[in-house]
N, C-alpha and C positions, 0 to 999 in steps of 0.2 A: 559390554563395557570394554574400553579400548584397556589394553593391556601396556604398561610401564616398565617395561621388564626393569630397568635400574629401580627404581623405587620396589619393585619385588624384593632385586636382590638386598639392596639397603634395608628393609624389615626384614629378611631373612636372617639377614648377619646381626642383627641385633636381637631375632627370635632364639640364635642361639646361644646370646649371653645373656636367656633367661629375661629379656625385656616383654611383658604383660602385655602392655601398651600395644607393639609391635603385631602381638599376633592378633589381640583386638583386630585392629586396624585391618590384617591379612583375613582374617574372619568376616569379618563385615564388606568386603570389597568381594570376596569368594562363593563366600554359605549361598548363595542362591543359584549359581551359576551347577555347583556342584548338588544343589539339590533337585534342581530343573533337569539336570542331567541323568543322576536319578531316578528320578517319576516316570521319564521318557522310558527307561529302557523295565522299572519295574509297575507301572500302572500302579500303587500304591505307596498311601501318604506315609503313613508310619514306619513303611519299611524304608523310606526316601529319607525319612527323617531321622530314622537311626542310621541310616550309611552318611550320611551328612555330619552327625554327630562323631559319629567312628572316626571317621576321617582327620576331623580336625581334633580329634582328642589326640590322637596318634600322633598328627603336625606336633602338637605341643608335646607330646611323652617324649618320642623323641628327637627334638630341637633340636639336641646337642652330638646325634651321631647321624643325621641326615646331611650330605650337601646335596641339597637341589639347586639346578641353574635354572629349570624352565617351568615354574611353576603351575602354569596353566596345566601343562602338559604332566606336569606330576598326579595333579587334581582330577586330572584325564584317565590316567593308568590306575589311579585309586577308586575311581567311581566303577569301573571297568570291570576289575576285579574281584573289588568287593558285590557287583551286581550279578558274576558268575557263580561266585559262592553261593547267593543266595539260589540263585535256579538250580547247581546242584543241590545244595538243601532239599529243596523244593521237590526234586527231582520232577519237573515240569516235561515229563513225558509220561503217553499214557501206551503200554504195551498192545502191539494188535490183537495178539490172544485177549490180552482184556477187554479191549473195545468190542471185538467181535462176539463172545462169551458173557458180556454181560447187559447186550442189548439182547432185547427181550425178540423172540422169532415173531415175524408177521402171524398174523391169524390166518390169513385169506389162502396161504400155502406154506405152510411150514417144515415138507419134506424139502423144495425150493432152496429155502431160506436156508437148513441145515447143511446141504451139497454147496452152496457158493459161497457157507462161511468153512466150511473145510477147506474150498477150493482155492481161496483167498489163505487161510491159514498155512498150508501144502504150499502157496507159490511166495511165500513170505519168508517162510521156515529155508527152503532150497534159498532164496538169495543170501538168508544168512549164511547157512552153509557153504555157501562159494566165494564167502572170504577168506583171504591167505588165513592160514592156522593161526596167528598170533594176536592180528587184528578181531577175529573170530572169538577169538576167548576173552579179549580184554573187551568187546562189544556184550558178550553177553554176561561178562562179571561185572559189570556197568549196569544195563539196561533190564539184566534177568535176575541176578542177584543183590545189584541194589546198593556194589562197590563204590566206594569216592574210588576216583584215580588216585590219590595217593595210596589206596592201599593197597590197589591193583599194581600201582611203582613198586610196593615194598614185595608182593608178591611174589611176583614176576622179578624182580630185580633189573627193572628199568628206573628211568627218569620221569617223572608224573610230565614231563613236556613232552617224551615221547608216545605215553600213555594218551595224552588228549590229541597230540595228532593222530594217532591209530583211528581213535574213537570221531574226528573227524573224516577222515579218508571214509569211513567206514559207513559214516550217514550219509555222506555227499554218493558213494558210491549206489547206495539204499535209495536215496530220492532221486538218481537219473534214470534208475529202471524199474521204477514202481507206478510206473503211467498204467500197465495194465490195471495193476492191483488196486490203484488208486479209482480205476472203470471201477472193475468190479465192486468196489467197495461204495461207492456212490450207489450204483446199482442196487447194493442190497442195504442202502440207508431208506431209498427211497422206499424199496419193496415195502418196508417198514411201517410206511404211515397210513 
């Protein structure tokens, strides 16, 4: 849908002297876009459909102490957001110790299977380990004990935006040198079947 930005701003400014009408209107021109948006990044309808809700309840809560100029772009950084929350919620990672430990060992050679999930384990463990000290601790108070970043911020007495760049440096850093691990690990998905 092409976007009017004056006609935004004109419902905007009327959204915040409490005009119904107005956010109707902003509602109805939006809710899909924002919920399309979404679904895309969370593959589920009801969680699509409570961030969609959230959102614009929020537009209306606070009407009166928001100025937005660019409201696509608002709807952008809200869908965004709230879709990260949910994945930390979720905490949509699954730890290698656990992948590895809780697939069941091949039959056909199981002392095999045992050496290249230590061996995989050993070259996992060492890349953590070879992150600078701080990044190191806020990856594995995140990923091992199971930390939101803000509480890792309060811990640590950082800023939770320093906190999640660590935490990315720290996977970007994990997935350019884990082509071995990632062999091996195929290796012994397949041994498996």
């Amino acid at each position: 849908m092409p976007v009017n930005q004056s006609e935004d701003c004109r419902l905007l400014e009327k959204l915040r002297e409490d005009c119904v009408e107005s956010f109707n209107m902003l509602y109805d021109k939006y809710w899909q876009t924002v919920y399309i948006s979404s679904l895309k990044r969370l593959k589920n309808h009801d969680q699509a459909q409570d961030i969609t809700q959230d959102i614009f309840a929020s537009l209306w809560l606070r009407r009166s102490e928001q100025q937005i100029e660019n409201l696509p772009a608002y709807l952008y950084a809200a869908v965004r957001n709230r879709v990260l929350n949910v994945f930390e919620r979720e905490r949509r990672y699954i730890p290698i110790e656990q992948l590895l430990f809780d697939r069941p060992h091949p039959q056909n050679n199981p002392a095999d299977a045992l050496t290249l999930q230590n061996e995989l384990l050993n070259r996992y463990q060492s890349l953590v380990g070879s992150l600078p000290s701080q990044r190191k601790m806020i990856f594995r108070k995140y990923y091992e004990e199971g930390r939101s970043t803000q509480e890792i911020a309060s811990q640590l007495s950082l800023s939770r935006k320093t906190v999640q760049n660590q935490l990315c440096r720290a996977v970007t850093f994990l997935r350019t040198r884990l082509s071995q691990l990632f062999f091996l690990v195929m290796i012994f998905l397949l041994s498996g079947k």
